[in-house]
Each structure stands twice: as structure tokens, then as C-alpha cells.
C-alpha positions in Angstrom: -7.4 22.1 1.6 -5.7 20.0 4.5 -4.0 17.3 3.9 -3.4 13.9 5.3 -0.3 11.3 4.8 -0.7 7.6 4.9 2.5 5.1 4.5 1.3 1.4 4.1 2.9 -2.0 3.0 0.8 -4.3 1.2 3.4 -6.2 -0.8 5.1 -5.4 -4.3 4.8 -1.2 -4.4 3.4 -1.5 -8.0 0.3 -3.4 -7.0 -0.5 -1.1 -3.9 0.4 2.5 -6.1 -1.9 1.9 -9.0 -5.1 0.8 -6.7 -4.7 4.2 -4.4 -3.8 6.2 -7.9 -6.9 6.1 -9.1 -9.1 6.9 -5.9 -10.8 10.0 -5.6 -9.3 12.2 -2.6 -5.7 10.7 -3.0 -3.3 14.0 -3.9 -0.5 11.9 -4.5 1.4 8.3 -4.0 4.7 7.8 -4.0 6.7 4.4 -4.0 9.6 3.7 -1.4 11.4 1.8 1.3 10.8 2.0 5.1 10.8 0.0 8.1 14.7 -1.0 7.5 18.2 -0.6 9.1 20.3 0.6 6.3 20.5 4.2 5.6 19.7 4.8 1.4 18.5 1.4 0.3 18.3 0.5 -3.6 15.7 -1.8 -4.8 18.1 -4.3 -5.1 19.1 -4.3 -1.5 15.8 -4.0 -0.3 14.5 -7.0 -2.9 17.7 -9.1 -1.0 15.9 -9.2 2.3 18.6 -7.9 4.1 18.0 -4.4 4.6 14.6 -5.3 6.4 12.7 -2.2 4.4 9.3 -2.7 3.4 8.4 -2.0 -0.3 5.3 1.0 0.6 3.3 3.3 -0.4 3.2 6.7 1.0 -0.6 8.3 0.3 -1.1 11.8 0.6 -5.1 12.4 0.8 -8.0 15.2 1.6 -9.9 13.5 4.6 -12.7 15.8 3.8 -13.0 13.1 0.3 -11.5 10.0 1.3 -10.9 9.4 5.6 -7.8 7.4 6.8 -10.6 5.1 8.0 -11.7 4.2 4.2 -7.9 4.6 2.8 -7.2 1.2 5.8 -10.3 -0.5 4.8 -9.2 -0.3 0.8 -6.1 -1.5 2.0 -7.7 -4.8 3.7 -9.6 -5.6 1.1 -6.4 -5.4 -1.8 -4.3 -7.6 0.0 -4.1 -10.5 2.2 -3.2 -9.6 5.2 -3.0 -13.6 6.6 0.1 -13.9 4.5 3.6 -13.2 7.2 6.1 -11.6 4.9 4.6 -12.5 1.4 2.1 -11.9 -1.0 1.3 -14.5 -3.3 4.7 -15.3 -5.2 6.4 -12.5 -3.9 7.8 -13.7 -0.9 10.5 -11.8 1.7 9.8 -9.2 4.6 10.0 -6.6 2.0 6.5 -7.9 0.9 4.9 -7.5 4.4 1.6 -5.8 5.6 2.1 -3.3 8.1 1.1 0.3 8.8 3.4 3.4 9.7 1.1 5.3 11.3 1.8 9.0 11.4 0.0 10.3 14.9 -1.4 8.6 17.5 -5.0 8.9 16.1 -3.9 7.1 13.0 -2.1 4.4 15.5 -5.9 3.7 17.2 -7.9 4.1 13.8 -4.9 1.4 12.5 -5.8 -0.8 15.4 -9.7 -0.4 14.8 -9.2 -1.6 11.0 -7.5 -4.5 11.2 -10.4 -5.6 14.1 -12.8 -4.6 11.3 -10.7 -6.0 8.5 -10.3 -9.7 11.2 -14.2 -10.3 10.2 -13.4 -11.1 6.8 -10.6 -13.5 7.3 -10.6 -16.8 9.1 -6.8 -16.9 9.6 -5.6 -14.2 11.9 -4.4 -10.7 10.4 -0.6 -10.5 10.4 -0.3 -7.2 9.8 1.8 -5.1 11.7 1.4 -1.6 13.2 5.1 -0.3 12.9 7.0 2.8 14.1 7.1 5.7 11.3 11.0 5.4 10.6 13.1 7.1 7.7 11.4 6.8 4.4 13.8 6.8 1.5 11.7 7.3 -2.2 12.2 4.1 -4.5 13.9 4.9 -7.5 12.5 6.7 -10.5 11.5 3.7 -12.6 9.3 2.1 -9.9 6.7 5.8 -9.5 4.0 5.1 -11.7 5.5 1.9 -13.1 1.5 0.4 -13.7 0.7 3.0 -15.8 3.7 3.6 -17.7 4.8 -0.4 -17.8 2.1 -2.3 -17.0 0.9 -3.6 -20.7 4.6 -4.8 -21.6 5.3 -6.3 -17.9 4.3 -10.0 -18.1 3.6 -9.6 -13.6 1.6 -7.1 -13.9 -0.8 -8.1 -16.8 -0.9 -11.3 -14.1 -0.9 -10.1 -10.6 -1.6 -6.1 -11.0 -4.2 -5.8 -14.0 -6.6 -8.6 -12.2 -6.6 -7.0 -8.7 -7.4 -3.3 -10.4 -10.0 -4.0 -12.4 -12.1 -6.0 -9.8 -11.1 -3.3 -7.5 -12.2 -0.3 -10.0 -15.7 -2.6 -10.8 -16.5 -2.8 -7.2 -15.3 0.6 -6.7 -16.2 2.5 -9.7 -17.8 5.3 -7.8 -14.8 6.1 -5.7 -12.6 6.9 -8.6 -11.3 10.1 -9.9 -13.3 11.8 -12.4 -16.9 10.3 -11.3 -19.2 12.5 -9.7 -19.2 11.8 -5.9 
């Protein structure tokens, strides 16, 4: 099986992880920090602003199930990519969209999305198509924090739970475990 790696910034990590967890073709995601100027950035640095790190997502994916194409177009349709360095109440340039793109074809395919993605919004797409730079793994706690906090974490029963289960109704045949 080849592999394919995606990073992507769609606002708090938590939000962004459990969506792609659950999608049929995705390998792995991990949670982390990229896009910044200090070298080894804590969550707490990060969450300050000051490091200019992104909270993302790196996705690793079998193209043959699930094409960078589809993984960009789940990503438009999770977040809002009008918001400049927020999403809803989270609100800092660690919460902004942008895409690391790993090769030049992901670069153009990047490009193509968000001119797909611009259809379906009428403010303009902020999201930003960003060098790939260092990428520093957030800290233990934060990997698979949905599923192992999400019922005790007042946020997430607000902001995550809503946004996965209208994503996993719309997208029920997608997941992992379901026939495709």
C-alpha cells in the first residue's frame, strides 16, 4: 500500500482529528504545531499567539481509498474558511486555515480546492497555502483527546460533538467499517 501525508489547519486540533479519524482511507492523524518560529513549541506557547504555529493535523492516507482531492474538500466543508485567524470562539493565528502542502501536485490540487471550496462561500476564502516547515507533535494529552475526553469536556460536547455527528450523518458511507 502507498501512502500519502496531508498537514492541514482548520482551527482547534481536536475538532479537525476526530472528523479525519473516523474516515475510511485515513492510516493515521496526529495532532501538532507547524507554521511557527520557535523551535519545540508547548501548547501553551503555541495557545499565547506568539510562537505563530498553527494548531494541525497531519493525515496520513491510501489515495487508492480516499484522494488528497476528497481529504481538501472534507476539509472545506468542516470549517469556515472566511474566518482570518479564528474559528468561532477560538480566536488567534494558531486557529487559522491553511494548507502545508507536501509536493508541488498537492500545492496545485490545494489551489484547485479552495476555487472549488470559493462556490460555497460568499465571503472570500482566507485560507492560506503555506510552506511545509518543521512539524513538532503536540503533546500526548491532545492525540485522540475526542475520543478519550470528549464526553467530560464541556467544548467539545459544544463545538466538537455537533460538527461530527452532522459530518458522520452526511458522510456515513465514507467511514471506517462500512462497506465501500
Amino acid at each position: 500500500m502507498t501512502t500519502e501525508t496531508a498537514t492541514l489547519a482548520a482551527g482547534c486540533f481536536w475538532c479537525v482529528e476526530a472528523v479525519f479519524d473516523g474516515l475510511a482511507g485515513v492510516e493515521s492523524v496526529e495532532s501538532g504545531y507547524i507554521g511557527g518560529h520557535t523551535a519545540n513549541p508547548n501548547y501553551r506557547e503555541v495557545c499565547s499567539g506568539a510562537t505563530g504555529h498553527a494548531e494541525a493535523i497531519r493525515i496520513v492516507f491510501d489515495p487508492a481509498i480516499i484522494s488528497f482531492d476528497e481529504v481538501l474538500d472534507i476539509f472545506f466543508e468542516i470549517h469556515d474558511p472566511t474566518q482570518l485567524n479564528r474559528q468561532g470562539n477560538d480566536v488567534g493565528t494558531q486557529y487559522r486555515s491553511a494548507i502545508f502542502p507536501h509536493s508541488p501536485e498537492q500545492e496545485a490540487a490545494a489551489r484547485a480546492a479552495i476555487a472549488r471550496a470559493q462556490a460555497d462561500h460568499a465571503q472570500p476564502i482566507v485560507t492560506t497555502i503555506e510552506p511545509l516547515a518543521d512539524w513538532y507533535v503536540a503533546e500526548d494529552y491532545h492525540q485522540e483527546y475526542f475520543e478519550r475526553e470528549g464526553a467530560a469536556n464541556p467544548y467539545c460536547q459544544v463545538v466538537v460533538a455537533p460538527k461530527l455527528a452532522k459530518f458522520r450523518k452526511k458522510h456515513a458511507d465514507r467511514l471506517k467499517g462500512v462497506a465501500v
